[in-house]
TIDO-510771 format. One line per field, with one value per residue (C-alpha): residue in one letter; x, y, z; residue number from 1. Coordinates in Angstrom, 2 decimals. Example, Ala and Ser with C-alpha at 12.3 -4.5 7.8 and 13.67 -1.06 7.14 Angstrom:
BEGIN
torfi	[A,S]
px	[12.30,13.67]
py	[-4.50,-1.06]
pz	[7.80,7.14]
padren	[1,2]
This chain:
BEGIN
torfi	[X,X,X,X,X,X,X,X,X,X,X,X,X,X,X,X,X,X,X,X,X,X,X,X,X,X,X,X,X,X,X,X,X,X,X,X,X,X,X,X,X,X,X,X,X,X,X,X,X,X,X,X,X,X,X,X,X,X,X,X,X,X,X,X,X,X,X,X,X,X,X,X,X,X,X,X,X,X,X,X,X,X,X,X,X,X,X,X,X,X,X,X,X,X,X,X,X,X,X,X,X,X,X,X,X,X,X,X,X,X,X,X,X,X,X,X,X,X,X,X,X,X,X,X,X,X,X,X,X,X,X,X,X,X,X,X,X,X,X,X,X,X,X,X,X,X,X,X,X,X,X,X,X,X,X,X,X,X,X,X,X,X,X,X,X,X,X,X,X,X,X,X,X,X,X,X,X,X,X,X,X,X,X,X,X,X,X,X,X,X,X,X,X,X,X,X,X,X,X,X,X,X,X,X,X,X,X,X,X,X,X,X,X,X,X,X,X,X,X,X,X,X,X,X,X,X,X,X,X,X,X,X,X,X,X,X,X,X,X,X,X,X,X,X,X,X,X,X,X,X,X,X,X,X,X,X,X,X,X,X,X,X,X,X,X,X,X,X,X,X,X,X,X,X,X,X,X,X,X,X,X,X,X,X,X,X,X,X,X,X,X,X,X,X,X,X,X,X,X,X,X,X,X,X,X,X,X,X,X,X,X,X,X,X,X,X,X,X,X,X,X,X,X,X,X,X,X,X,X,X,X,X,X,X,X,X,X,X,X,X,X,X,X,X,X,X,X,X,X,X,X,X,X,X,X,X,X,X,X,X,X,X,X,X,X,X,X,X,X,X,X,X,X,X,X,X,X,X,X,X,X,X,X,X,X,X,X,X,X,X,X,X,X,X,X,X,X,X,X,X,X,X,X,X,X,X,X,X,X,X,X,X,X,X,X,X,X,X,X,X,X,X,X,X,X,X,X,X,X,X,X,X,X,X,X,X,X,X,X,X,X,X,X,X,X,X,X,X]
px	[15.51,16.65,14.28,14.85,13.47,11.59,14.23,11.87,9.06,11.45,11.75,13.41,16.74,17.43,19.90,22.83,21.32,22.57,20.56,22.28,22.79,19.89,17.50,16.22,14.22,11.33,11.51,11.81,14.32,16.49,16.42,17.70,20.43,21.30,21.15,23.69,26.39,25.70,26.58,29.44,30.83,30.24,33.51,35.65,34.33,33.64,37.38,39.02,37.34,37.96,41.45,42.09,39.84,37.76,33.69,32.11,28.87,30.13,32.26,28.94,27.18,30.02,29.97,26.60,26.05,29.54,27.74,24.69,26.85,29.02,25.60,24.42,28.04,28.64,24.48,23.74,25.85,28.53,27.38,29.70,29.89,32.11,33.59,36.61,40.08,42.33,45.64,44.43,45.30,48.57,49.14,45.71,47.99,50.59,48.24,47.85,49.91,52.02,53.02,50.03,47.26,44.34,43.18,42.38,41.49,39.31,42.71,44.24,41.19,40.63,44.71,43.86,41.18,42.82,45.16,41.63,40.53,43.35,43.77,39.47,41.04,43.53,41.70,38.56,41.07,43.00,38.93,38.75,42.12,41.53,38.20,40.06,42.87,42.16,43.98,47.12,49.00,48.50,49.49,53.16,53.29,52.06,52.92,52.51,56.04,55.02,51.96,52.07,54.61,52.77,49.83,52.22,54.65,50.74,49.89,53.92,54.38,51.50,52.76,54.44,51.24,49.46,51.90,51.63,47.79,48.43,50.93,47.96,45.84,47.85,45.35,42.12,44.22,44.79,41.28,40.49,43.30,42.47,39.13,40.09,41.67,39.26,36.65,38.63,39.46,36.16,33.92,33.54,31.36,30.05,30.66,34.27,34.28,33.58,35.98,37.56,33.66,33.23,36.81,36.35,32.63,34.17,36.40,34.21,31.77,34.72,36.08,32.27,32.20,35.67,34.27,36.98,34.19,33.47,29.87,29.74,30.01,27.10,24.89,25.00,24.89,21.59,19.96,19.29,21.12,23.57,27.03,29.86,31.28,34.32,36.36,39.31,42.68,43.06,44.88,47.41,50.88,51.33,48.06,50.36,53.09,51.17,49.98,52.85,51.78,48.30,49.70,50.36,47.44,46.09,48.01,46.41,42.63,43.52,44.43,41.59,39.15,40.83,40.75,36.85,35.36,37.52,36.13,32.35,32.90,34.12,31.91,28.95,30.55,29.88,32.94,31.32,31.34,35.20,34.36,32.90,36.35,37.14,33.38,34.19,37.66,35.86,32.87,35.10,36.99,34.46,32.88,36.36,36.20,33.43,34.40,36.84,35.56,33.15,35.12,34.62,37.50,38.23,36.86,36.91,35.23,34.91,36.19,33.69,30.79,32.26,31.97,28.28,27.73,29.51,27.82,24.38,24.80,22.97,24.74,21.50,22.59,18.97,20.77,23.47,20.84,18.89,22.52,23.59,20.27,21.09,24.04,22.65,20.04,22.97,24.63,22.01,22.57,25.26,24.91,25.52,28.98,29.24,29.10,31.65,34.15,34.27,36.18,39.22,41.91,43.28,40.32,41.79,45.63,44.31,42.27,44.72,47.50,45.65,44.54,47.49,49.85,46.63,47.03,50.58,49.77,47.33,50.47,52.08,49.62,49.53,52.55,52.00,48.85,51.16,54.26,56.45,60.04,61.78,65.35,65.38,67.59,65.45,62.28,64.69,65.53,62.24,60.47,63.65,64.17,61.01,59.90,62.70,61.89,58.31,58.56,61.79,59.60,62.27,61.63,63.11,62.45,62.84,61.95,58.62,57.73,58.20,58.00,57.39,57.91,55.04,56.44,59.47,58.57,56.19,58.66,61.43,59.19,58.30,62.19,63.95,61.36,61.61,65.37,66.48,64.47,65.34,68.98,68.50,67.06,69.55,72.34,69.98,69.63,65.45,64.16,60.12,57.35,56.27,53.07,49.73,48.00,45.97,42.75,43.56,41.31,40.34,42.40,39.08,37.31,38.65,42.05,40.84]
py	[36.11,38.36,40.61,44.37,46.33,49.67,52.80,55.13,55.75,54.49,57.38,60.25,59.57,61.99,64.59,62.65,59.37,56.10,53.28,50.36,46.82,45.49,48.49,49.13,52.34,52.20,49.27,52.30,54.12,50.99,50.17,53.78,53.01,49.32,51.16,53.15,50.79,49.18,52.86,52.87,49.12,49.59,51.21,49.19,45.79,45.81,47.15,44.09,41.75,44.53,44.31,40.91,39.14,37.08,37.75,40.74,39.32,36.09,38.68,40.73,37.24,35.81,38.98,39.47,35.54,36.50,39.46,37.46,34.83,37.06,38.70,35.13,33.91,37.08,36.32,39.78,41.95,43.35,45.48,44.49,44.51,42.02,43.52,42.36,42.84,44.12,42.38,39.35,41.74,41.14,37.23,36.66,38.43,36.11,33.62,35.69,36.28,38.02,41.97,42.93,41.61,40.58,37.19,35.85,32.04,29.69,27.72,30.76,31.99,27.95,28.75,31.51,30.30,27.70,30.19,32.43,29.09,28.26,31.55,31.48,28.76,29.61,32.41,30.90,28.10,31.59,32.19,29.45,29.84,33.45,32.47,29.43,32.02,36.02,37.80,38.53,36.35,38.69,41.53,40.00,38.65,41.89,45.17,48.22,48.19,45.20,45.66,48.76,46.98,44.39,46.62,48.97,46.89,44.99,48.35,49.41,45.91,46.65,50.20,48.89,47.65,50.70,52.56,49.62,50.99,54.56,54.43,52.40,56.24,58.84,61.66,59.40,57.96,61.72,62.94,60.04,60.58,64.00,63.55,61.13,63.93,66.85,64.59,63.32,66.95,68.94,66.76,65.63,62.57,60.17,61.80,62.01,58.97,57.42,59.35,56.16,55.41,58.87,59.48,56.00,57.58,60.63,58.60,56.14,58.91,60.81,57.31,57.35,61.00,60.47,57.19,54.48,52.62,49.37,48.28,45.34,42.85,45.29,44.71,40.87,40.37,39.36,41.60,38.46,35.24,33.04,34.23,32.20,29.97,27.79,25.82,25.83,23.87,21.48,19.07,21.34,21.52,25.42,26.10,24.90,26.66,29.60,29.48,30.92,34.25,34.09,33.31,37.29,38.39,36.51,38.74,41.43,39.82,39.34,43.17,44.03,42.16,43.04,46.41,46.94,45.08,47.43,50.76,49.59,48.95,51.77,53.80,51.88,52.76,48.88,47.06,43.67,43.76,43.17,39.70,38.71,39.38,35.43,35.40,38.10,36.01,33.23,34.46,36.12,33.15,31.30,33.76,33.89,29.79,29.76,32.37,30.71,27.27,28.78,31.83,34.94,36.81,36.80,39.09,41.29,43.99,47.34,50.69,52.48,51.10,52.58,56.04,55.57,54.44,57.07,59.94,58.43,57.01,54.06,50.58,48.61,45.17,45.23,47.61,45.11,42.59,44.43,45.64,42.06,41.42,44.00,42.60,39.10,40.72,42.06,39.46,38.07,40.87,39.64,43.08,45.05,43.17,43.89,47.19,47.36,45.49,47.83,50.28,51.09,50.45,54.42,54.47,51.90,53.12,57.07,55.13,52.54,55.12,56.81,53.36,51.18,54.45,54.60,51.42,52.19,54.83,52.97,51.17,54.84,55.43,52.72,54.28,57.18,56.66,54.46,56.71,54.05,54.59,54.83,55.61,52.01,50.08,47.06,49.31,50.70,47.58,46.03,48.60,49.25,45.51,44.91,47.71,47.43,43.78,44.01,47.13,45.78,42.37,40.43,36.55,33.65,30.12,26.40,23.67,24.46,27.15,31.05,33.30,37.03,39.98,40.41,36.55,38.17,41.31,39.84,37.32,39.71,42.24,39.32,37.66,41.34,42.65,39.60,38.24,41.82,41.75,38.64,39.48,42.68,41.00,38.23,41.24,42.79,45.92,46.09,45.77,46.46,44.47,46.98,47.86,46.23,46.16,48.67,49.10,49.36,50.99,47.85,47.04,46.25,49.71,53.09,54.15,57.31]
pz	[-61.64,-58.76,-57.07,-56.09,-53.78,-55.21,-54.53,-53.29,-55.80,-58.50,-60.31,-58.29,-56.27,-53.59,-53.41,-51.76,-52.30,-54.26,-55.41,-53.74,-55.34,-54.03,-55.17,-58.24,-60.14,-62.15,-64.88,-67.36,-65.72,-65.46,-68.80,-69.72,-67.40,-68.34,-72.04,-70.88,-69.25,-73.27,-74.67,-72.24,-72.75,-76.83,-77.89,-76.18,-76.28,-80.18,-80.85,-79.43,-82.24,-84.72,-83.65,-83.50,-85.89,-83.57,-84.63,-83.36,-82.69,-81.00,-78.47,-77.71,-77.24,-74.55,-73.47,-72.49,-70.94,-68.92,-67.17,-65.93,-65.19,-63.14,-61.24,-60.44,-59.09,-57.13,-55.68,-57.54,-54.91,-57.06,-60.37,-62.72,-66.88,-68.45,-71.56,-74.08,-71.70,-74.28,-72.00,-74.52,-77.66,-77.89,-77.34,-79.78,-82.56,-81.85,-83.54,-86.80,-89.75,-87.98,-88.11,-86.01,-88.44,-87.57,-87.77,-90.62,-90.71,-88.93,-87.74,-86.50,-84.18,-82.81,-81.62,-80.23,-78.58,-76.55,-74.37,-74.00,-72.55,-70.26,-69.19,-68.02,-66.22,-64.34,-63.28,-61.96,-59.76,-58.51,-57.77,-55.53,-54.02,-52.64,-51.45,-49.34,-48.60,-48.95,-51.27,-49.08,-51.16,-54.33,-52.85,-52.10,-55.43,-57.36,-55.18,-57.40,-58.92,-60.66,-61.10,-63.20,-65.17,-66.19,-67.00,-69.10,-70.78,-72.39,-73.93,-75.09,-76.39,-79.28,-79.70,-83.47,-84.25,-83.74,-86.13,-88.41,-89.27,-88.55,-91.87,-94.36,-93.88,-91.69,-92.47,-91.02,-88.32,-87.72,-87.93,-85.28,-83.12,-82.53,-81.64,-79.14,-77.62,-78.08,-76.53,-73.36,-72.91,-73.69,-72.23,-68.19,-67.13,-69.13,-72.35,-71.78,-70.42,-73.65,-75.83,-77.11,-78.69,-79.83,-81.79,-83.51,-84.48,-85.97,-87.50,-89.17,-90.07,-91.62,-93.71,-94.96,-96.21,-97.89,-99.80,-97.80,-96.32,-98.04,-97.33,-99.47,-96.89,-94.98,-97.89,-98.11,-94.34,-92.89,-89.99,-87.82,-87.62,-85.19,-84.38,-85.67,-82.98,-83.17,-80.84,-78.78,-81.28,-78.27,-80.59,-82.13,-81.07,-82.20,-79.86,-76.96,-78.01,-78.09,-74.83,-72.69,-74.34,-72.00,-69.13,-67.69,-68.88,-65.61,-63.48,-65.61,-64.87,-61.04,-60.71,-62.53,-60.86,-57.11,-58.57,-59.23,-56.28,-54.14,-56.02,-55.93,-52.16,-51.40,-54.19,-52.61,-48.88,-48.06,-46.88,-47.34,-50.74,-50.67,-49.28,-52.88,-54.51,-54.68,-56.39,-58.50,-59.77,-60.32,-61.97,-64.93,-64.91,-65.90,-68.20,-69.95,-70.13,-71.68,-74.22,-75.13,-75.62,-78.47,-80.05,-78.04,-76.55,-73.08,-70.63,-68.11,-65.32,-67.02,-65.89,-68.20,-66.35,-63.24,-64.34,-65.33,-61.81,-60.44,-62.59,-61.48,-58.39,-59.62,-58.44,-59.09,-60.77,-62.58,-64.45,-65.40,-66.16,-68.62,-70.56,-70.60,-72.49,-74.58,-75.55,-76.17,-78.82,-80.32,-80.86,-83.07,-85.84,-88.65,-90.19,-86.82,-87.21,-90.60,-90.04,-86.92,-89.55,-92.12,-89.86,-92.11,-90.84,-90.67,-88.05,-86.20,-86.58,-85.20,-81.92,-81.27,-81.18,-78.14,-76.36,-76.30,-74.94,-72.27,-70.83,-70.29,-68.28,-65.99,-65.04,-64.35,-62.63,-60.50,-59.42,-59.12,-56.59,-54.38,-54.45,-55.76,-54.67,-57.96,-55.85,-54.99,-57.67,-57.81,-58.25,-61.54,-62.45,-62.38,-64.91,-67.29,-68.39,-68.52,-70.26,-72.83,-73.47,-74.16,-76.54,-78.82,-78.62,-77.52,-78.19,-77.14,-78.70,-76.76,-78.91,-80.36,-78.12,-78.27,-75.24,-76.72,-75.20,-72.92,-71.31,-71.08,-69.90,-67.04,-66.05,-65.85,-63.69,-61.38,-61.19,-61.01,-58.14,-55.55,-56.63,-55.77,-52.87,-51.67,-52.22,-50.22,-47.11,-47.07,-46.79,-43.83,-45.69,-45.05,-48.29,-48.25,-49.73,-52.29,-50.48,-51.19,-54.51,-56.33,-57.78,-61.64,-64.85,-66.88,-69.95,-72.36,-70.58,-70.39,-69.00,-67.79]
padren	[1,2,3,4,5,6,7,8,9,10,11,12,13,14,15,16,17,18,19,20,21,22,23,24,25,26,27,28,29,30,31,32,33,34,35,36,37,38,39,40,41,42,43,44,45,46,47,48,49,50,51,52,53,54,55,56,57,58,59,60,61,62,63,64,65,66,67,68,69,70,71,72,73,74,75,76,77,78,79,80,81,82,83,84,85,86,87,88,89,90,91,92,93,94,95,96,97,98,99,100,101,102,103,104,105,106,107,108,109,110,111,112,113,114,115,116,117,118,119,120,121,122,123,124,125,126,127,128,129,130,131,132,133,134,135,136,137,138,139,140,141,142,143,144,145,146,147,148,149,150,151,152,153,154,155,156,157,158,159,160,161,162,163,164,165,166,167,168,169,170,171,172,173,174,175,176,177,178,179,180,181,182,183,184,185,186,187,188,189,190,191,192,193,194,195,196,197,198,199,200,201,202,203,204,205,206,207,208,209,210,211,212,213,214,215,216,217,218,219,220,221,222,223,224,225,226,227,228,229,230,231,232,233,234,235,236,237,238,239,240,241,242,243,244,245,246,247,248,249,250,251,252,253,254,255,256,257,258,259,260,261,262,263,264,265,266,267,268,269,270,271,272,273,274,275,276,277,278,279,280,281,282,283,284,285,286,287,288,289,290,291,292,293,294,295,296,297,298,299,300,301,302,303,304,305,306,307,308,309,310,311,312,313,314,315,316,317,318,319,320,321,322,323,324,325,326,327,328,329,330,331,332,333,334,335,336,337,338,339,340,341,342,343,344,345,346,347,348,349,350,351,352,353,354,355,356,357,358,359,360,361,362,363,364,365,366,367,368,369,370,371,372,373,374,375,376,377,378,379,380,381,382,383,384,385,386,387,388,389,390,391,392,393,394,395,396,397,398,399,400,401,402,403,404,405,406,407,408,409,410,411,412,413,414,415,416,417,418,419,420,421,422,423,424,425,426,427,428,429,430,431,432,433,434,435,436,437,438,439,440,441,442,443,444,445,446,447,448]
């Protein structure tokens, strides 16, 4: 176990002052706060099971082991909570019964599994790379044009799927919908940091009060017991032809990951930290791998965790430590997940409505922030098709496998940007590089 120094007399922090890293506050006082990165990390990382199918419990479980995972692989320098990435949403679905349902078999979650897997991967070896190489190489490949395409046309592509459970209860997905809203805009800090939670609380409390909450599954569930595992379809040919679906959410996990060691450094004001960014890709890499070889979703760093640290000024990783914990305990309650599945789906329709457009606008954001030049024809070029792809779904089928519009999408973003480029230099006309790559919200956290 790591050891902290004492901030102070580990219960007051200074005007001005920040508990660093390396510091911790009183053993009370840190587990209010790791309590509160579990408050913070709650709403989203339970909605991507909810959404897709895949056990709640076993997702707080993979969860929880990715965090400390990630604090012992990043030698407890980089506070960090590993949450559900919703980029893994849409290509999950893919593996359902198709029309934005959930999943519903045992078969249909071990295909899913395998591309959370590969995708773990992929992004641990990119891990290794940028520790070999710096990440120079990802800024060429992902400037911001692309970038924020990639991020967008994830959320747009599930925008029919959103509307999908919006229609099964209109006036809950309503109710929920607009307190998403009223809570974003009301509140500042934490509290509206976690509007996402709150609206799917109203929500669910509303569903109860109108008697559309079915707790017989609540009832028969046990309050302690193992989570339900399963494993990776490594054997089955529609697994594999599945997988090109996972393969831009790794672009997704990359930009995330650059992202948040780049806003704890400079959050933290400690440059060095940016030298752990090759730690941090492997670290979630790994955490995802291992996810996905027993039946929790893939993972990612959290945005939502970021604005706790920034309301409180506490970057301790104790903190982390004790909310991973948490987590694990959690896991370890059927009927906590029993409870988080009865969430009609009106509920979800209302939230989902507000979250998937969100993560389109981190990518307009992205942007935005690095004054994109939109004049530019390739820049045009780049977000139109790709945009238009992913949110008609376009598909396209070779054999046995089907690329879907998020395949399509990324691959048209990525072909568009540096063929026109390429094009443009060859005829001496100066095209630029697109600038470097920005810090993004995270997909699974909140895209505020």
């Amino acid at each position: 176990m790591p050891i902290w120094t004492l901030h102070g007399d580990g219960r007051h922090i200074e005007r001005g002052a920040v508990v660093k890293p390396g510091e911790r506050l009183s053993w009370p006082g840190t587990i209010a706060i790791g309590a509160q990165h579990v408050v913070a990390m709650f709403g989203a990382t339970f909605l991507v099971p909810i959404l897709t199918g895949f056990p709640v419990s076993t997702t707080l479980l993979f969860s929880g082991l990715g965090t400390i995972l990630f604090l012992l692989l990043t030698r407890n320098r980089l506070p960090s909570y590993l949450g559900s990435s919703f980029a893994f949403i849409a290509p999950i679905l893919a593996a359902g019964p198709g029309g934005g349902a959930p999943l519903q078999t045992g078969e249909q979650i071990s295909q899913a599994l395998l591309g959370v897997f590969v995708a773990g991967v992929l992004l641990a070896g990119v891990g290794f790379l940028v520790q070999a190489t710096g990440t120079g190489w990802i800024e060429k490949l992902m400037p911001p044009v692309v970038s924020g395409a990639i991020v967008a046309l994830i959320g747009l592509n599930l925008a029919p799927v959103a509307w999908q459970n919006f229609q099964v209860d209109a006036l809950l997905a309503t109710i929920t919908l607009v307190a998403c809203i009223l809570f974003s805009v009301l509140f500042r800090g934490f509290l509206g940091r976690v509007s996402i939670f709150l609206g799917v609380f109203v929500g669910y409390l509303v569903a109860i009060l109108m008697g559309k909450v079915d707790f017989s599954g609540v009832e028969s569930a046990a309050w302690f017991g193992l989570p339900e595992f399963h494993l990776p379809a490594f054997g089955d040919p529609v697994a594999w032809g599945l997988l090109p679906m996972f393969l831009p959410v790794v672009l997704v996990l990359i930009a995330e990951n650059v992202g948040h060691v780049r806003g704890v450094a400079t959050m933290t004001e400690d440059p060095s930290i940016n030298t752990h960014t090759g730690r941090a890709l492997v670290a979630d890499g790994l955490a995802t791998t291992i996810a996905g070889a027993f039946g929790g979703s893939g993972t990612t760093t959290y945005g939502e965790n970021i604005g706790v640290m920034a309301a409180t000024r506490v970057y301790s990783t104790a903190a982390y430590w004790v909310a991973g914990a948490i987590a694990i305990l959690l896991a370890f309650s059927p009927k906590i997940g029993a409870v988080i599945f009865a969430l009609p789906a009106g509920v979800l329709g209302g939230v989902t409505t507000a979250l998937y457009g969100l993560i389109g606008v981190i990518g307009i954001k992205i942007w935005v922030d690095n004054q994109v030049d939109f004049s530019r024809p390739v820049n045009q070029y780049t977000v139109a098709v790709s945009f238009v792809i992913a949110i008609a779904g376009f598909t396209m089928t070779f054999d046995q496998l089907q690329f879907g519009g998020i395949v399509l999408g990324t691959f048209a973003a990525l072909a568009i940007y540096h063929g026109g480029n390429a094009i443009a230099r060859a005829r001496k006309t100066g095209a630029d590089d697109g600038g470097p790559i920005v810090p993004i919200g995270q997909l699974g956290g909140d895209p505020q």
